[in-house]
N, C-alpha and C positions, 0 to 999 in steps of 0.2 A: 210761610207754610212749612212745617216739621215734618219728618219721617216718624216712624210710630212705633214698635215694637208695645203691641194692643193686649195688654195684659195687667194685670193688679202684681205688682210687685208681694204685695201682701197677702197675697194666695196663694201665692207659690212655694213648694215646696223640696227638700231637698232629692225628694225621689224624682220631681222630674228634672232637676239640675242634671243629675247624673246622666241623662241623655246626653246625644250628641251635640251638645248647644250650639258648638263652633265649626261643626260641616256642613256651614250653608254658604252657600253664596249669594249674597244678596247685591249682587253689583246692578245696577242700571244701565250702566253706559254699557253697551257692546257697542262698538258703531261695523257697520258691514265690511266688509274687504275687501271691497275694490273701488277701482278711481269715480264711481259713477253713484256710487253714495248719498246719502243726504246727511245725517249723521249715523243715527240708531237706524230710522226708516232705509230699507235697501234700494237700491233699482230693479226694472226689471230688464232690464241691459245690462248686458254681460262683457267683462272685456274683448278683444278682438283676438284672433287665433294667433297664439303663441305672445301674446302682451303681455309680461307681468306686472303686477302691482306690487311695491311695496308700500307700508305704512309704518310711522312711528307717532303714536297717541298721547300726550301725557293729560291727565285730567285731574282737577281735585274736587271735592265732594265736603259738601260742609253738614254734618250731623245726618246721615243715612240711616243710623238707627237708636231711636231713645227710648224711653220710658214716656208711660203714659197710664195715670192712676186717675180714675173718673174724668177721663176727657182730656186731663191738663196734666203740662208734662212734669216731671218729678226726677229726682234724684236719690238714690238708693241711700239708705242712713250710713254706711258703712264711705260712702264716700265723700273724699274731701273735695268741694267745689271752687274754683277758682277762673273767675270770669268766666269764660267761655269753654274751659276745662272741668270735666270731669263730671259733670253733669248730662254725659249721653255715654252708650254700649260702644257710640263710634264717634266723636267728636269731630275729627278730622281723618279725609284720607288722601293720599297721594298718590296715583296708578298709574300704568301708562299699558299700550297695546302693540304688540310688534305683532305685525299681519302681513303675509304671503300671498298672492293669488295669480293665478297662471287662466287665460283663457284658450279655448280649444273651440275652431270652426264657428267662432261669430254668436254659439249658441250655450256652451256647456262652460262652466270656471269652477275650479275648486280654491280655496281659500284656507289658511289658517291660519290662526288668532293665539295669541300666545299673551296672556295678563301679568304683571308683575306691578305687586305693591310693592313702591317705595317703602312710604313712611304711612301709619297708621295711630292714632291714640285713641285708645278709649278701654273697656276691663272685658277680663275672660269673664263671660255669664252664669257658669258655673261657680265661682267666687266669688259673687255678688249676692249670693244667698245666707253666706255666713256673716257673723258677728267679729269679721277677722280681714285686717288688711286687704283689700281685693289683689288678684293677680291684673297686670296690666295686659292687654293684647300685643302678641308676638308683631313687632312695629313692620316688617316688611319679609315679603315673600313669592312665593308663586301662586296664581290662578288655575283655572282650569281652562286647558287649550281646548279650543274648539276649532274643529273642522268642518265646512262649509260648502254645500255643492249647490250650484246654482242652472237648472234649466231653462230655455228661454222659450216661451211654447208659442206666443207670437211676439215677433219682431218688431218693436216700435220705430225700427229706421225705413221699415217696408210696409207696415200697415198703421191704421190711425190711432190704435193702443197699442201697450205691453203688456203680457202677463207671462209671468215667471213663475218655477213652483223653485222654493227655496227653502234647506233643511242644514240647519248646523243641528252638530253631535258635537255634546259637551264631553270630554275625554278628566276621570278622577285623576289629572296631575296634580290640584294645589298642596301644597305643604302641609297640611293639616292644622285641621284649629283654624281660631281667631278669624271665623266667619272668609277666610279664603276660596271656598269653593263646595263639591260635591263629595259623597263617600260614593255616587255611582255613575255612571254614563246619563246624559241628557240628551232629549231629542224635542226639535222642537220645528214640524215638517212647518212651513208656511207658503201662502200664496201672495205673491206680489202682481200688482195691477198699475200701469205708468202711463199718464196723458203728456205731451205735448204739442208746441203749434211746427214744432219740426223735429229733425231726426236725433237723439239725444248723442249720438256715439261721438258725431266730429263735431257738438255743442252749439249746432246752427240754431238753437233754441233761443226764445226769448222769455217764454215760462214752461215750468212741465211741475208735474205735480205726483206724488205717489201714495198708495195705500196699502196696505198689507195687513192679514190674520192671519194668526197660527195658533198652533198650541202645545205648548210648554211642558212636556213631560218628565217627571222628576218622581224621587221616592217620595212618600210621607214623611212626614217629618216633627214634631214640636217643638216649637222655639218656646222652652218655659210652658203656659198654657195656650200659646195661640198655633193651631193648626197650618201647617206649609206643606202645599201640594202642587199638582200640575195646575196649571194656570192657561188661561186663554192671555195669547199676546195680540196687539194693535196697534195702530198707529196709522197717522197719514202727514204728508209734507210736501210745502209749496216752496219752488225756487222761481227767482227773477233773475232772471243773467241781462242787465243792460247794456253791457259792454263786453266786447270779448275775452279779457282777463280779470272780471268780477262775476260771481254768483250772489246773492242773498238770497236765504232760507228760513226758513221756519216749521217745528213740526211736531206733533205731539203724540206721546209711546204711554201707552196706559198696559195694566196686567189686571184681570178680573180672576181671583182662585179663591180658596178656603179661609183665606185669610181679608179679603174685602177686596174692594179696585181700588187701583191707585193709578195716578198718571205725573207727567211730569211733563212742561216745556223747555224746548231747547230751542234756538235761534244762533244765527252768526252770520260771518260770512268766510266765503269761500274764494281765494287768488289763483287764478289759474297761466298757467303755461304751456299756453295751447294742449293736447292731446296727453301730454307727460306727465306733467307737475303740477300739484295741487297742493294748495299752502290753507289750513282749518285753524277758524278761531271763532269761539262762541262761551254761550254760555246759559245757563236756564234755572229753574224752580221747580218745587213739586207744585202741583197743583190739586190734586187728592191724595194727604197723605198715608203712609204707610211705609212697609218692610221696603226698604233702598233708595227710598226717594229722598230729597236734599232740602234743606234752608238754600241753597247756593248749589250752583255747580259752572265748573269751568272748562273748556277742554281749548285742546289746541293740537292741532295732527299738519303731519307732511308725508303726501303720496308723491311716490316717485312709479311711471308706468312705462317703461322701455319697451318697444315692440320689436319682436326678433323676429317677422314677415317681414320678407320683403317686400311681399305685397302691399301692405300698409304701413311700413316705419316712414316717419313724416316727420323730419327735424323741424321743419318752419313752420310745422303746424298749420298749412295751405289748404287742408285734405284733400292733394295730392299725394297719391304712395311716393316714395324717395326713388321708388323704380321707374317711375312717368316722368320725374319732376326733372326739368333743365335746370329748376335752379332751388335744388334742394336746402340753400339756406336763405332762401330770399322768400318772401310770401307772393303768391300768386294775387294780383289786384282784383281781379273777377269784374271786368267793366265792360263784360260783352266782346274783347276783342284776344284772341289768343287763347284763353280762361283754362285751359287743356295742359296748354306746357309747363305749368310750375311756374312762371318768371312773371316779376310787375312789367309790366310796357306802362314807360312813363313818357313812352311818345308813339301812340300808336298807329298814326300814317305816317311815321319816319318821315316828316319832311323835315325834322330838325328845330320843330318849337316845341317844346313843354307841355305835356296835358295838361297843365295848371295853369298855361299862359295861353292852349291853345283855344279861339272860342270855336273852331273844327275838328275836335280830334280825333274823328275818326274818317277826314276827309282834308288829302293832302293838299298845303300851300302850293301854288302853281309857280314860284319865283321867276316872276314875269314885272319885277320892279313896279309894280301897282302893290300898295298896302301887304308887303311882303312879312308884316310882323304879327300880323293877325289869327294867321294859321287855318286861311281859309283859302281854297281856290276863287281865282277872279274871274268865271268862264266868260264876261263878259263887262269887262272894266269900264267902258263907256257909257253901260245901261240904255244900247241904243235896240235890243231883242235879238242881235245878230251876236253868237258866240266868237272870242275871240280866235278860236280855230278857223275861222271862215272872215274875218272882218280885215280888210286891207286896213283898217285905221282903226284900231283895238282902241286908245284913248282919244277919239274925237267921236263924236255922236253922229248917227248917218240923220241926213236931211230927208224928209220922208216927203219927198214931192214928187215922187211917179217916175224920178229919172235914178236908175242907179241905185232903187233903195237896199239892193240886197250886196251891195261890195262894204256897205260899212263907212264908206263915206261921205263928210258934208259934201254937198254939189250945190253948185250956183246957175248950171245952162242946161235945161232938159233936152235942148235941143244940139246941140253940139253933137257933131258924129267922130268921135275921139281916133279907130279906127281908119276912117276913111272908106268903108264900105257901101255908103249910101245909105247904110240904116243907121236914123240917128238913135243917140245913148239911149234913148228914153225909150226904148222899141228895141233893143237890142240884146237881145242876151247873151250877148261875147263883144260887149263894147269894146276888148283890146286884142279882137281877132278878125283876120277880115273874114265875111263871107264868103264862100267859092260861086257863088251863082253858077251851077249845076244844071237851074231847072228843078233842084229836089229839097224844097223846107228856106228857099233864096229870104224869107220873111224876116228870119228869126235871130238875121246877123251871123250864125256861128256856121263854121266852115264843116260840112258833111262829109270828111273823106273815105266813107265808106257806109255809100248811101243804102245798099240792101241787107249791111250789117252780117252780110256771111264771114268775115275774117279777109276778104284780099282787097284793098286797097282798089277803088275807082280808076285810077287812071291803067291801072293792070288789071282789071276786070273790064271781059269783054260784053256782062250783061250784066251794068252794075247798079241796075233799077231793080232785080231779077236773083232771088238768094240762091247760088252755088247748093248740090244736094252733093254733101258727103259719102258718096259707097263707090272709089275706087275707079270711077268713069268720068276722065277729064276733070280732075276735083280743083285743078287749080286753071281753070281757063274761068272760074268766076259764074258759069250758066249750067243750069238747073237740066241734069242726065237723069235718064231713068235707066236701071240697070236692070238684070234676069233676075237680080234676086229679091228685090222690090222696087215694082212697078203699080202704076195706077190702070185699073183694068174698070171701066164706068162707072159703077158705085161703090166701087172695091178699091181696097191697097191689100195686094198679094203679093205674097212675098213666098219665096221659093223653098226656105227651111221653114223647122218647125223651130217653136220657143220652148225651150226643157226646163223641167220642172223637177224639184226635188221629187221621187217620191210620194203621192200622197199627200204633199202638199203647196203652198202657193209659193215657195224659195223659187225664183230663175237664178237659173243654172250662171255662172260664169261667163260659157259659151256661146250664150245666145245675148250678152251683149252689144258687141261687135254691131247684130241683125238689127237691134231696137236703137242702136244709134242712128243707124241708115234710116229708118224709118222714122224718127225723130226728124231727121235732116229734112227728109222728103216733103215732112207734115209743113217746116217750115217754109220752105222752099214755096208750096204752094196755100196763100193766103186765102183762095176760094174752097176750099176746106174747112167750110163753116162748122159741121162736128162729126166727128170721128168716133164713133161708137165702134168700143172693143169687145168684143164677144166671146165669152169662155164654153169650150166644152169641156167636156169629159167621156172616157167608155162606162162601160158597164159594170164596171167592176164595185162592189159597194152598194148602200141603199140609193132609191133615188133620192132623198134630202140630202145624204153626204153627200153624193154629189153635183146636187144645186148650191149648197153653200161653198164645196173647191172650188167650180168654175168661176164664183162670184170673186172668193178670193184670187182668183190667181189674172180674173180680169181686172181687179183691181191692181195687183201687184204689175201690170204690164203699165197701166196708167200710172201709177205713180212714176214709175222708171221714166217715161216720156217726160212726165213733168221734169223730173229731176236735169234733162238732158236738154229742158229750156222751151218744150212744147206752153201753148198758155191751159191752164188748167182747164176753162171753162168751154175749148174746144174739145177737149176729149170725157166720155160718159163710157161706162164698164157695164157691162151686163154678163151676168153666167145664165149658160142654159141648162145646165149637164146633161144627163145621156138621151137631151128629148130630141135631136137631131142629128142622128146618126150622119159620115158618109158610106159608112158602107156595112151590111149588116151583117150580124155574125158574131160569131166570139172567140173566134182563133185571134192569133194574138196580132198579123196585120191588118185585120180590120179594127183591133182597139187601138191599133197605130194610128192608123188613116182619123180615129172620128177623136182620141187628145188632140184639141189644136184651139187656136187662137184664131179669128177672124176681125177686119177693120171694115167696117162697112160704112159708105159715105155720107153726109148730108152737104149740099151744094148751096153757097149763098143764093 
């Protein structure tokens, strides 16, 4: 497929030679400027704040612009043809692109593109009208820099597309002549649009794809008799990243203006180095020919993108910032275990086997000399249901005959009384303790030295069936005192303070600790206290819903505190009443003393 310069050589005449033939630019390849590219197609991700990009492009171009006389291509009579020479306006070219791009807050990059022809052959067009040795085109030179700003208006790392609005301004630097470039400024605003199945900036993608239009604004122009104006530009591009330091792409950049559409494909692939380095090498055809498109084209580029954030500079490319990362040259493994700090855990229950070797690695070896290379804990290495924390014979299997099954042990005699308590093994729950025969649980084999469980020891408690009440009266003779400050008064437990309360709401006070321990004590102390229902009021202060729902709170909050202090839950029941049972009426402020309080009212087994 050819490039075309769409015109009859043989209509042409020397008045329109004299035009500007050679202030155009008919280059193809811009590729965009920054690391997130495709080639020509741009992204719509933007580098990251303060990231630059550099690039260095070199591309060659086989016939971008010939002759073309009823359809078929042609060679001017003035020229001497010599294989693959001399027979097109551009035969051969050799370019390359040095590009700059700086990004700013994740959202904004400006960019610029600097063109330089090597080496070029093929004839000045104005010379190819005469009957007289053609001039050949000036072999190498400068382009036209272009400057690039790129906005990112949604973020494809944050939502499930991209769209960018993107505008290079083409700047009249080239050299003049010999098809290098513009006599005037170019603008060419575009919208870019970016899918992927992930976020493209730290490359967790596995495809993403992009599309973009704009439009090409330039002077008029005549090349000869064919018409060059603004132009509508397009294109769309698919990448596969398989692996993490390969891309392959593909993509195709068409131009529809004055002069017909033409398009052109480009493919390659793309080496990457983590978030920094990017290594280009492709290659493509025209596909509808026309002004710039190729028989062949080659390109090869290397981006270099250094991040001066220290928010996100990231040597190992882990996308961890180098400021979070413990181990900013080491890549983070991401296996569910640590994933935060930067660093691979290549043993991550540190018990010292290999995540490669371990088949537990996230559950440490017990080195308990049972299968210690495995890398698994053995909680229970005999496989007899009793854990080896608990198994008096961790590697012998317990005999499951009704005597002994829970110590872990084979056993041979159910009946045997190992102890010597009278209760044999098989009935014993402290086969290697004797019984105390007390009078209190004598069945059960195991010695009760503290049969009512208040804290003093049976043979120094004088009522040791009978649980001691802690509040300060005889606490350590072991037998249950009632004190002034709470006492059981018939279906009451009264107690002689009040219980304080934040403010407004259900917080007890520090203070009144102390009071609900005793009462705690007391609750326990007497078992025929089948339920104890706590009672909240309140004054008047406030609607009457507020405060039906304080009292409710802050009877509960006395209940819990009991529980916490070892009372059983399902003996104690809360109720709020708030201001529906006054003790004393009034609204000074010692009767809204008297009626805040708390009441225990009894129910008797």
């Amino acid at each position: 497929m050819i490039s075309s310069l769409l015109f009859s050589l043989f209509c042409a005449n020397p008045a329109q030679a004299d035009e500007s033939l050679g202030t155009i630019d008919i280059s193809y390849f811009r590729p965009a400027a920054d690391g997130y590219r495709y080639y020509n197609v741009p992204s719509a991700t933007t580098l990251r704040h303060m990231q630059m990009g550099v690039s260095f492009w070199v591309s060659y171009e086989n016939d971008p612009l010939v002759f073309l006389s009823s359809g078929r291509r042609v060679a001017p009579e003035v020229v001497v043809v010599e294989g693959d020479l001399g027979d097109a306006i551009i035969d051969h070219r050799v370019m390359s692109n040095i590009q700059l791009a700086l990004g700013f807050f994740q959202h904004v990059s400006i960019a610029v593109d600097l063109p330089l022809i090597f080496w070029q052959s093929g004839y000045q067009l104005d010379t190819l009208m005469y009957n007289q040795d053609p001039a050949y085109l000036i072999p190498s030179g400068i382009g036209d820099m272009r400057i690039g700003l790129k906005a990112v208006l949604l973020d494809r790392d944050k939502l499930p597309v991209g769209l960018a609005f993107y505008l290079p301004v083409g700047t009249p630097t080239s050299s003049g002549g010999s098809l290098f470039g513009e006599e005037s400024f170019t603008y060419t605003p575009t919208a870019v649009m970016e899918f992927s199945d992930s976020p493209v900036r730290d490359r967790s993608y596995k495809v993403r794809s992009s599309f973009f239009a704009g439009y090409h604004i330039r002077p008029d122009d005549m090349l000869l008799n064919t018409a060059i104006g603004s132009q509508l530009v397009y294109g769309g591009a698919i990448a596969y990243h398989p692996v993490d330091f390969a891309e392959i792409l593909i993509e195709y950049n068409g131009k529809t203006g004055a002069d017909g559409t033409t398009g052109e494909l480009l493919g390659g692939l793309k080496l990457l180095g983590g978030n920094a380095v990017e290594i280009n090498a492709g290659g493509g055809l025209g596909v509808l020919p026309g002004i710039g498109t190729t028989d062949m084209r080659g390109v090869f580029g290397v981006t270099v993108a250094p991040d001066f954030d220290p928010r996100f500079r990231d040597p190992d490319g882990d996308g961890i910032p180098e400021k979070f990362d413990k181990c900013p040259m080491a890549k983070e493994d991401f296996d569910g275990i640590k994933d935060d700090d930067g660093c691979p855990d290549f043993d991550n229950d540190g018990d010292g086997v290999d995540d490669k070797e371990d088949q537990c690695p996230s559950a440490a070896e017990d080195k308990d000399g049972f299968q210690d290379d495995d890398g698994c804990p053995d909680i229970d290495n005999d496989q007899d249901g009793i854990v080896d924390a608990r198994d008096r014979c961790p590697n012998a299997p317990e005999t499951r005959n009704g005597y002994m099954d829970e110590d872990g042990c084979p056993d041979s005699n159910v009946n045997k009384d190992t102890d010597g308590d009278g209760v044999r093994d098989g009935d014993d729950q402290c086969p290697f303790e004797n019984e105390d025969k007390d009078g209190y649980l004598d069945n059960d084999g195991c010695p009760d030295p503290d049969n009512d469980g208040d804290g003093l020891l049976d043979y120094e408690d004088q009522c040791p069936d009978a649980r001691e009440v802690m509040n300060r009266v005889k606490d350590f003779d072991g037998c249950p005192d009632e004190s002034d400050r709470v006492r059981i008064l018939k279906n009451k437990i009264v107690i002689s303070e009040k219980i304080f309360f934040d403010f407004g709401k259900a917080t007890i006070k520090s203070q009144s600790d102390d009071l609900l321990s005793e009462v705690a004590s007391l609750i326990l102390a007497k078992p025929k206290l089948r339920i104890i229902r706590i009672i909240g009021h309140t004054d008047d202060v406030g609607t009457d819903a507020s405060n039906m729902v304080l009292s409710q709170n802050r009877a509960n909050a006395v209940r819990e505190t009991l529980i916490s202090k070892g009372v059983e839950g399902h003996r104690l029941a809360a109720e709020g009443r708030g201001e529906s049972q006054p003790l004393m009426n009034g609204t000074s402020e010692t009767a809204r003393a008297k009626n805040r309080r708390v009441e225990f009212l009894i129910e008797y087994k």
